[in-house]
PyMOL Python script that loads the backbone (N, CA, C, O; Angstrom):
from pymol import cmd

cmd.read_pdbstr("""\
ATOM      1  N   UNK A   1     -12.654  74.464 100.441  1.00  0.00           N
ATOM      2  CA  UNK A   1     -13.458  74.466  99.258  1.00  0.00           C
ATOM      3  C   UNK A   1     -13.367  75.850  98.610  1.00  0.00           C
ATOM      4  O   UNK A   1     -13.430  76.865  99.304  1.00  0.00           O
ATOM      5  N   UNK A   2     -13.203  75.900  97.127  1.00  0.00           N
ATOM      6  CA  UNK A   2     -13.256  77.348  96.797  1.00  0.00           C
ATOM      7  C   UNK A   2     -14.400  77.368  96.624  1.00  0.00           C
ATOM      8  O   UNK A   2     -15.152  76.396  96.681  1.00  0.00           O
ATOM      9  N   UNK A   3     -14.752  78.738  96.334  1.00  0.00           N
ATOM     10  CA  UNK A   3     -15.961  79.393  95.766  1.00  0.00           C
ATOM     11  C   UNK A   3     -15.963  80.273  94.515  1.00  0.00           C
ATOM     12  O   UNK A   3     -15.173  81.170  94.221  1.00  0.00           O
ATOM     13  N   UNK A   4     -16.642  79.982  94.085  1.00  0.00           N
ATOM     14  CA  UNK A   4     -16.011  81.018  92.314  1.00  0.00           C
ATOM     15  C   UNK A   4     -17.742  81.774  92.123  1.00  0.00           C
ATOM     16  O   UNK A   4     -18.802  81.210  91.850  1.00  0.00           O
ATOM     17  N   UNK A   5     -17.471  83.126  92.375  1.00  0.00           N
ATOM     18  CA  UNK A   5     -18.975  83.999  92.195  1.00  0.00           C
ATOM     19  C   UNK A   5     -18.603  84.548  90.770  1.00  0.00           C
ATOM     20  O   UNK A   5     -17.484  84.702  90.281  1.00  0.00           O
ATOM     21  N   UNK A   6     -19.586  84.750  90.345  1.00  0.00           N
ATOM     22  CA  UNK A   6     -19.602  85.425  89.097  1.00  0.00           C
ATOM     23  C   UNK A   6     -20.801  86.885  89.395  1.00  0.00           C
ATOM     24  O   UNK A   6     -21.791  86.855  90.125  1.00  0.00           O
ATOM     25  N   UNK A   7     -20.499  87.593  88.900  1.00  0.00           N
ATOM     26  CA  UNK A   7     -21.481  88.694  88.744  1.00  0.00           C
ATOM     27  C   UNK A   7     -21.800  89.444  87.158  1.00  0.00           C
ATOM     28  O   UNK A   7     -21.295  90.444  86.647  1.00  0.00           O
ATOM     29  N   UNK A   8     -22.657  88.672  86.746  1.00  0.00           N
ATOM     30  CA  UNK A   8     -23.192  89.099  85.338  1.00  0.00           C
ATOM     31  C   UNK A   8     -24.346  89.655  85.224  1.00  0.00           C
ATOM     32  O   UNK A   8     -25.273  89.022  85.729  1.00  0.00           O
ATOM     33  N   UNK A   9     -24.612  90.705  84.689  1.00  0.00           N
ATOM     34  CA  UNK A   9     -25.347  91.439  84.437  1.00  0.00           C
ATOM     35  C   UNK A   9     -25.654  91.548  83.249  1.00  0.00           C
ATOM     36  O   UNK A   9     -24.679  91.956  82.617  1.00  0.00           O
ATOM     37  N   UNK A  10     -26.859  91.326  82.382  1.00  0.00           N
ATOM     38  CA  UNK A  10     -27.480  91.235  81.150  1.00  0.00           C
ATOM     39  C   UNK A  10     -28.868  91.848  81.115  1.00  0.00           C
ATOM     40  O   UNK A  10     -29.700  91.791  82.020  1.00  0.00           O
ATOM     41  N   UNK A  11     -29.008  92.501  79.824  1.00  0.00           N
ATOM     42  CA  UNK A  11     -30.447  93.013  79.338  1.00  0.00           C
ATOM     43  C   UNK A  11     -30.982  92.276  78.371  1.00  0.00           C
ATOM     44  O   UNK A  11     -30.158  91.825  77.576  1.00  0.00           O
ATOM     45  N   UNK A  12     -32.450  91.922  78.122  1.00  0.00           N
ATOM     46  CA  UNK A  12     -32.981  91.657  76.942  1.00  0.00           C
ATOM     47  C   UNK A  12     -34.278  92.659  76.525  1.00  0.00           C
ATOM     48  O   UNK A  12     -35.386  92.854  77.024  1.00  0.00           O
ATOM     49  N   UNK A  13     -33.484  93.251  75.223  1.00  0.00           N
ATOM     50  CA  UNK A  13     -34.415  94.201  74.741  1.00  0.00           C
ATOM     51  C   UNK A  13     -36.106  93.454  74.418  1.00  0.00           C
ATOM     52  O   UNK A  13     -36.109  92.391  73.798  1.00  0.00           O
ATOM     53  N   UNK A  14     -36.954  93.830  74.695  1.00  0.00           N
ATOM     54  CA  UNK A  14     -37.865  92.827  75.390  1.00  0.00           C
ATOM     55  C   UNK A  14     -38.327  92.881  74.151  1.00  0.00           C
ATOM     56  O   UNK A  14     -38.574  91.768  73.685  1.00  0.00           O
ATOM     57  N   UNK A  15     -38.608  94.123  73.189  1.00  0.00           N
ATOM     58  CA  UNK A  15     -38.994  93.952  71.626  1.00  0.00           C
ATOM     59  C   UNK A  15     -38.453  93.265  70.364  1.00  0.00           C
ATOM     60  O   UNK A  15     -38.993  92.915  69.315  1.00  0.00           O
ATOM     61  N   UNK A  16     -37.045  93.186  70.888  1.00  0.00           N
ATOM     62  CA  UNK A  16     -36.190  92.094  70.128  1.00  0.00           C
ATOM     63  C   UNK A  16     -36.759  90.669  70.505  1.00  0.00           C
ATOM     64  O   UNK A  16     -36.757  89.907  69.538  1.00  0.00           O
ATOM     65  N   UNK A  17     -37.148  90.236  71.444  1.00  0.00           N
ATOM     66  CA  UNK A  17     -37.191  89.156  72.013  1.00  0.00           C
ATOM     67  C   UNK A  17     -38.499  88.646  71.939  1.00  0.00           C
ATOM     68  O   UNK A  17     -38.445  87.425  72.088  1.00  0.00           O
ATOM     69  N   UNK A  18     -40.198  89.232  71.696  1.00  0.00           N
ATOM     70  CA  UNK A  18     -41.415  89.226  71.556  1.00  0.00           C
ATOM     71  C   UNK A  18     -41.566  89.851  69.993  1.00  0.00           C
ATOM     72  O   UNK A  18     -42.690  89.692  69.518  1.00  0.00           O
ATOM     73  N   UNK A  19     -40.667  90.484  69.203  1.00  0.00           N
ATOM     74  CA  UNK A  19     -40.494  90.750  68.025  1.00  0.00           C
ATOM     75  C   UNK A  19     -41.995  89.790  66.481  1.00  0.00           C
ATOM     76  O   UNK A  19     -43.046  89.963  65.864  1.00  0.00           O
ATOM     77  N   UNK A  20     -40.748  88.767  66.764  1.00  0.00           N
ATOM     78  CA  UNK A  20     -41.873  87.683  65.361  1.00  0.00           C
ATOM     79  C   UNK A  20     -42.945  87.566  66.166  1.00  0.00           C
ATOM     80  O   UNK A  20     -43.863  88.179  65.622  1.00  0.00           O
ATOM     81  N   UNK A  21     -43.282  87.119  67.132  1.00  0.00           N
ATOM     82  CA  UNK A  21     -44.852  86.566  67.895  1.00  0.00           C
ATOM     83  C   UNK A  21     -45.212  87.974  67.572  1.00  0.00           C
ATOM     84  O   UNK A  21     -45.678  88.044  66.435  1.00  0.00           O
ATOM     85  N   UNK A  22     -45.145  89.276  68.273  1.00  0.00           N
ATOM     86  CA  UNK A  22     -45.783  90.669  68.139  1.00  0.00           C
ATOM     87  C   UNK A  22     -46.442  90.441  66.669  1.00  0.00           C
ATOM     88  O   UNK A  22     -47.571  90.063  66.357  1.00  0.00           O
ATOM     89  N   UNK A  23     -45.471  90.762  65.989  1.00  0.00           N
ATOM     90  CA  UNK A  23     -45.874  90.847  64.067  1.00  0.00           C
ATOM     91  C   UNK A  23     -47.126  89.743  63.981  1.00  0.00           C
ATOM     92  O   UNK A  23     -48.208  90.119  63.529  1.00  0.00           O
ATOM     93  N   UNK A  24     -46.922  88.245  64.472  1.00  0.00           N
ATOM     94  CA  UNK A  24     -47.613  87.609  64.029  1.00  0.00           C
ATOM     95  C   UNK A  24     -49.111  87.960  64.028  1.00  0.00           C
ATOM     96  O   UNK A  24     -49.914  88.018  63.097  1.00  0.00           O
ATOM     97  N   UNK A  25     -49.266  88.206  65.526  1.00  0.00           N
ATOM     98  CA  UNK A  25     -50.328  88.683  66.147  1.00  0.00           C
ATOM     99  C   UNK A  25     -51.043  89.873  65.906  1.00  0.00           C
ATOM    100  O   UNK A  25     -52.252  89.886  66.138  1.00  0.00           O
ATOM    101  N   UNK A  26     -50.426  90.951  65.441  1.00  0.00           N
ATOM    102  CA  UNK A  26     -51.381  91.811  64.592  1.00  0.00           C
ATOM    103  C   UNK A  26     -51.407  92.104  63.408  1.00  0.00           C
ATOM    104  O   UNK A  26     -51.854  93.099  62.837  1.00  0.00           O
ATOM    105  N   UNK A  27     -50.649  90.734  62.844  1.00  0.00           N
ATOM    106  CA  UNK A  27     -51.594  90.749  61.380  1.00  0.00           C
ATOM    107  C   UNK A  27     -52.526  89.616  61.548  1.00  0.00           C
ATOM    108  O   UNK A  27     -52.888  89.075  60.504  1.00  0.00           O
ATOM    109  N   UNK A  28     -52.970  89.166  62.631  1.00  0.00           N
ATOM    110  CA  UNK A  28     -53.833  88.279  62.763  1.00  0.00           C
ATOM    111  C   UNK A  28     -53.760  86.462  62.625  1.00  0.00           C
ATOM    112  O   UNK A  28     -54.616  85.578  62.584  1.00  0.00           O
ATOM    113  N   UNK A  29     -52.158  86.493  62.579  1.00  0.00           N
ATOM    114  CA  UNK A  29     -52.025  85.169  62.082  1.00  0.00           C
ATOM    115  C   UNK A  29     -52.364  84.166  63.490  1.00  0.00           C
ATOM    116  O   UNK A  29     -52.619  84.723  64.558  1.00  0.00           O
ATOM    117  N   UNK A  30     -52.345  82.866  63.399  1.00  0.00           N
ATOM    118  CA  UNK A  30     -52.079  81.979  64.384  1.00  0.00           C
ATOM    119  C   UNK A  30     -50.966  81.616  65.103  1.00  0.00           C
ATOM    120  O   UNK A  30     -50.050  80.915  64.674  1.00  0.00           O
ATOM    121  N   UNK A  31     -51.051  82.103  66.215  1.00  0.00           N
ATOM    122  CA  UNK A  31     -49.236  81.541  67.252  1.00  0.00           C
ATOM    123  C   UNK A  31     -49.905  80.571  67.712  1.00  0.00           C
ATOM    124  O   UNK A  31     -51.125  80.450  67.828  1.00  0.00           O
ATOM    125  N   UNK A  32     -48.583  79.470  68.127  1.00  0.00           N
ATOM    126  CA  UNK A  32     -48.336  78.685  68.773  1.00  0.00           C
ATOM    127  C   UNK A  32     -46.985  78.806  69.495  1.00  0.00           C
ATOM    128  O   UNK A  32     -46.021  78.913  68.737  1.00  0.00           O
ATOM    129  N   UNK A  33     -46.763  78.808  70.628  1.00  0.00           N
ATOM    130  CA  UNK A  33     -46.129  78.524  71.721  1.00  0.00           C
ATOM    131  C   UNK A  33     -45.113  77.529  72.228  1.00  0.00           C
ATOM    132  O   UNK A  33     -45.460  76.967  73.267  1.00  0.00           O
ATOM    133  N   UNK A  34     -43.844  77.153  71.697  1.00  0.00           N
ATOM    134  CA  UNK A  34     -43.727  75.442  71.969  1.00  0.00           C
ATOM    135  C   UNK A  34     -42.572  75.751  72.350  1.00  0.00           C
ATOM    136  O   UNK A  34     -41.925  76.761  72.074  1.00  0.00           O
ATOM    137  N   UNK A  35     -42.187  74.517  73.256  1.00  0.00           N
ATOM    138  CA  UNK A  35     -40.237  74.523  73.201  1.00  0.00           C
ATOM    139  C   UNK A  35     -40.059  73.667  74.918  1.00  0.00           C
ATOM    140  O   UNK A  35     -40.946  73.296  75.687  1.00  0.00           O
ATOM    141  N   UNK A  36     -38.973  73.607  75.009  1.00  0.00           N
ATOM    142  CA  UNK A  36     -38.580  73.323  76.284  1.00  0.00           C
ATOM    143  C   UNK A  36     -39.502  73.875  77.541  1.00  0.00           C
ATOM    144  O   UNK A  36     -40.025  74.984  77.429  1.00  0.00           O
ATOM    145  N   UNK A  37     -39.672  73.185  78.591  1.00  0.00           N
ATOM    146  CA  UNK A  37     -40.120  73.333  80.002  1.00  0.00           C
ATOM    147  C   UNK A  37     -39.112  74.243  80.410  1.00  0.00           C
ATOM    148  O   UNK A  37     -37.890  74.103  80.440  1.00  0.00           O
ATOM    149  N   UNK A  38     -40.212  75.699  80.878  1.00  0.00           N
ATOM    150  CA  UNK A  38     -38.949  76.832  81.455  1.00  0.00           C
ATOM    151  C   UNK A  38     -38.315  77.344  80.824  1.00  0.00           C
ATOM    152  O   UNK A  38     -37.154  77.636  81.109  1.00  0.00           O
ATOM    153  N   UNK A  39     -39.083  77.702  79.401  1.00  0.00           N
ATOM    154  CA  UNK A  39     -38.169  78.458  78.188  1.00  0.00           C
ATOM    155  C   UNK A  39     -38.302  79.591  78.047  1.00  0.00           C
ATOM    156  O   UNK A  39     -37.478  80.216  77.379  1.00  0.00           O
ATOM    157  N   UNK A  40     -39.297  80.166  78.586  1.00  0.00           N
ATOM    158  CA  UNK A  40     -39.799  81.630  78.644  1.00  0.00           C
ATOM    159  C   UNK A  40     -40.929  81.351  77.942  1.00  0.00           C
ATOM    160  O   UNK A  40     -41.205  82.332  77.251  1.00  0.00           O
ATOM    161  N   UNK A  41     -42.009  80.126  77.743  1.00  0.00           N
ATOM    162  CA  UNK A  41     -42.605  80.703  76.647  1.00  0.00           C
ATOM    163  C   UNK A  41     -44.059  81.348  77.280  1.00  0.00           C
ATOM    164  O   UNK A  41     -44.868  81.868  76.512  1.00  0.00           O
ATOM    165  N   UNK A  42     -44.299  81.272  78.651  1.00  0.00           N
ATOM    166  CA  UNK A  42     -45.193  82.122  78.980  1.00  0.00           C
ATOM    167  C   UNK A  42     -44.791  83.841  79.075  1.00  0.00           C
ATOM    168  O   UNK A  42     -45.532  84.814  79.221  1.00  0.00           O
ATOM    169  N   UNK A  43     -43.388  83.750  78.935  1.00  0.00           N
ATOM    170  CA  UNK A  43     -43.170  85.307  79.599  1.00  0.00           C
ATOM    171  C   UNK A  43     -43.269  85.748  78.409  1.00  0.00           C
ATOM    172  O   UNK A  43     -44.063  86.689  78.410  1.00  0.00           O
ATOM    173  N   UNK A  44     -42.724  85.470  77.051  1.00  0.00           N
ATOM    174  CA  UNK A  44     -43.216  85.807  76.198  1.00  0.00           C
ATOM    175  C   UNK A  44     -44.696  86.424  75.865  1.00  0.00           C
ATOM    176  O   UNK A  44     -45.036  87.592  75.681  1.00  0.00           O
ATOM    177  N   UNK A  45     -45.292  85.461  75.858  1.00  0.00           N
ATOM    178  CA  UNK A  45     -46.804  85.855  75.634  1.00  0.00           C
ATOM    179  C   UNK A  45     -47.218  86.901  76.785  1.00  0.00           C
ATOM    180  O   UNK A  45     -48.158  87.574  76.360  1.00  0.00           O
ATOM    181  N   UNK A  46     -46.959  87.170  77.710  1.00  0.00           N
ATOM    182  CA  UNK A  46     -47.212  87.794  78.656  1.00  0.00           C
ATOM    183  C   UNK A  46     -46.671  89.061  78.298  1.00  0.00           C
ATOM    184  O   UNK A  46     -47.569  89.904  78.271  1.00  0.00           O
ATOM    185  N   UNK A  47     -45.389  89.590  77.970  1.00  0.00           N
ATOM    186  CA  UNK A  47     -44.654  90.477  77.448  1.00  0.00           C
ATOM    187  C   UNK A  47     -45.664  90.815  75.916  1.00  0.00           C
ATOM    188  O   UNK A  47     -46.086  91.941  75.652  1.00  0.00           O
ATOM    189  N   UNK A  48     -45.812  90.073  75.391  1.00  0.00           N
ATOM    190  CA  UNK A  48     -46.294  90.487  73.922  1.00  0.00           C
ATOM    191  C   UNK A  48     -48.341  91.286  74.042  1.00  0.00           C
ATOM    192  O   UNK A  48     -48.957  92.127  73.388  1.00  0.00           O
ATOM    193  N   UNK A  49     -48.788  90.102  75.631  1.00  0.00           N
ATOM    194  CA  UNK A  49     -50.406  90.782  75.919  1.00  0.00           C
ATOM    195  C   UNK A  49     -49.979  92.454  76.443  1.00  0.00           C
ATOM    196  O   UNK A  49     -50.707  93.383  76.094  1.00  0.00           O
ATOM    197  N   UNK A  50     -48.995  92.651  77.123  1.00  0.00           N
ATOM    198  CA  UNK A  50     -48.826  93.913  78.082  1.00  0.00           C
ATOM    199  C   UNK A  50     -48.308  94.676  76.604  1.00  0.00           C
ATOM    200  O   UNK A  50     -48.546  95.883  76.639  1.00  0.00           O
ATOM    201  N   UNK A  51     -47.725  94.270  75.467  1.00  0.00           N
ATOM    202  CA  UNK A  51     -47.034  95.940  74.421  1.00  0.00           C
ATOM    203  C   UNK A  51     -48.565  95.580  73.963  1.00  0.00           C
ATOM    204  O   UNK A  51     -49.114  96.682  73.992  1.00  0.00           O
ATOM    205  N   UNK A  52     -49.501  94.659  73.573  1.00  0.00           N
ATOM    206  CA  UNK A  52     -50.436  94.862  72.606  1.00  0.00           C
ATOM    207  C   UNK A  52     -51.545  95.768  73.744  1.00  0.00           C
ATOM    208  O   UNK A  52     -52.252  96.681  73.317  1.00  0.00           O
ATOM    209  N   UNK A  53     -51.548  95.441  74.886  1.00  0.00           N
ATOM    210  CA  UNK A  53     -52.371  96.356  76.039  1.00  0.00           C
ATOM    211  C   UNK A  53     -52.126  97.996  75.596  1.00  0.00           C
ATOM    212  O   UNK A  53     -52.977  98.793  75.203  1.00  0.00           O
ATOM    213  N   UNK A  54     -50.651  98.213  75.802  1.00  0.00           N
ATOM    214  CA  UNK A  54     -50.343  99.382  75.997  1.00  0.00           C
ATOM    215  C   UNK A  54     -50.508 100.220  74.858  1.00  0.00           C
ATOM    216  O   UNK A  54     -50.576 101.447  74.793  1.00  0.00           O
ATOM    217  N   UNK A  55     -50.576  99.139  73.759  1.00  0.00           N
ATOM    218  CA  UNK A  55     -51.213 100.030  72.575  1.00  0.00           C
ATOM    219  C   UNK A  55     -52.266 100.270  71.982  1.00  0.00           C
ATOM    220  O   UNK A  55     -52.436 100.814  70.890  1.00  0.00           O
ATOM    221  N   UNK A  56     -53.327  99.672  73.039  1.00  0.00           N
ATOM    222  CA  UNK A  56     -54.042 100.138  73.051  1.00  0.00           C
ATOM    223  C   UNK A  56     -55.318  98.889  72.242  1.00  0.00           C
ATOM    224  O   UNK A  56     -56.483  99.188  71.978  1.00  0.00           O
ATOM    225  N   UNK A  57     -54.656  97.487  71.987  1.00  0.00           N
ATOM    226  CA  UNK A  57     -55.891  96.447  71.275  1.00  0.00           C
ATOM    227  C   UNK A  57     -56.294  95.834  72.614  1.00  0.00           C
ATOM    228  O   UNK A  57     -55.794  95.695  73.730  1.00  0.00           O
ATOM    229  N   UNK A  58     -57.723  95.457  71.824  1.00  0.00           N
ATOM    230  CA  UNK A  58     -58.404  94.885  72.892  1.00  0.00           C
ATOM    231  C   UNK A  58     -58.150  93.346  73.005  1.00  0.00           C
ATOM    232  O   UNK A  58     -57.981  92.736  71.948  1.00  0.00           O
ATOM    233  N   UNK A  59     -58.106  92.630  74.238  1.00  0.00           N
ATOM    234  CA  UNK A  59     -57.571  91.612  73.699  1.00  0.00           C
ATOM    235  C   UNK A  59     -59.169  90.536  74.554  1.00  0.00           C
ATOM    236  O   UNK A  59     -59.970  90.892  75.418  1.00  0.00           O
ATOM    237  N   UNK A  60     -59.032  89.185  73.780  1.00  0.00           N
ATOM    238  CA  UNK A  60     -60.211  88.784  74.780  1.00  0.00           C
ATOM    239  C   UNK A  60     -58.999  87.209  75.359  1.00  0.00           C
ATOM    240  O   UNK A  60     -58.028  86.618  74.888  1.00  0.00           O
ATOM    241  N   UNK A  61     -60.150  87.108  77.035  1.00  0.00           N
ATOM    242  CA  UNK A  61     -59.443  86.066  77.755  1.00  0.00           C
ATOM    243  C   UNK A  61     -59.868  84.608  77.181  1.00  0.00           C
ATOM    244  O   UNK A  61     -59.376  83.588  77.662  1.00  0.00           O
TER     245      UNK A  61
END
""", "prot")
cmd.dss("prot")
cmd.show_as("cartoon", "prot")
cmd.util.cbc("prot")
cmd.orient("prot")
């Protein structure tokens, strides 16, 4: 049997990628969240609570 490995290595600039949701969110608009099962769309939001943390808004749960 062969075996075929690959070794890829990739970055995602995490502000490119949380970019439009960020904007949306502090001009106050309404997000919604949608897409495929396992799309990232929690890591997103999760990525976008931790830059709005670090800058310092308050956010409520």
């Amino acid at each position: 049997m062969n075996e075929v490995r690959r070794h890829s290595v990739y970055f995602v600039d995490q502000m490119e990628a949380i970019g439009p949701l960020y904007d949306m969110i502090q001009k106050g608009e309404f997000v919604a969240s949608y897409g495929a099962r396992a799309s990232g769309k929690s890591t997103r939001v999760d990525q976008a609570m931790f830059e709005l943390e670090r800058r310092v808004y308050l956010l409520k749960e």
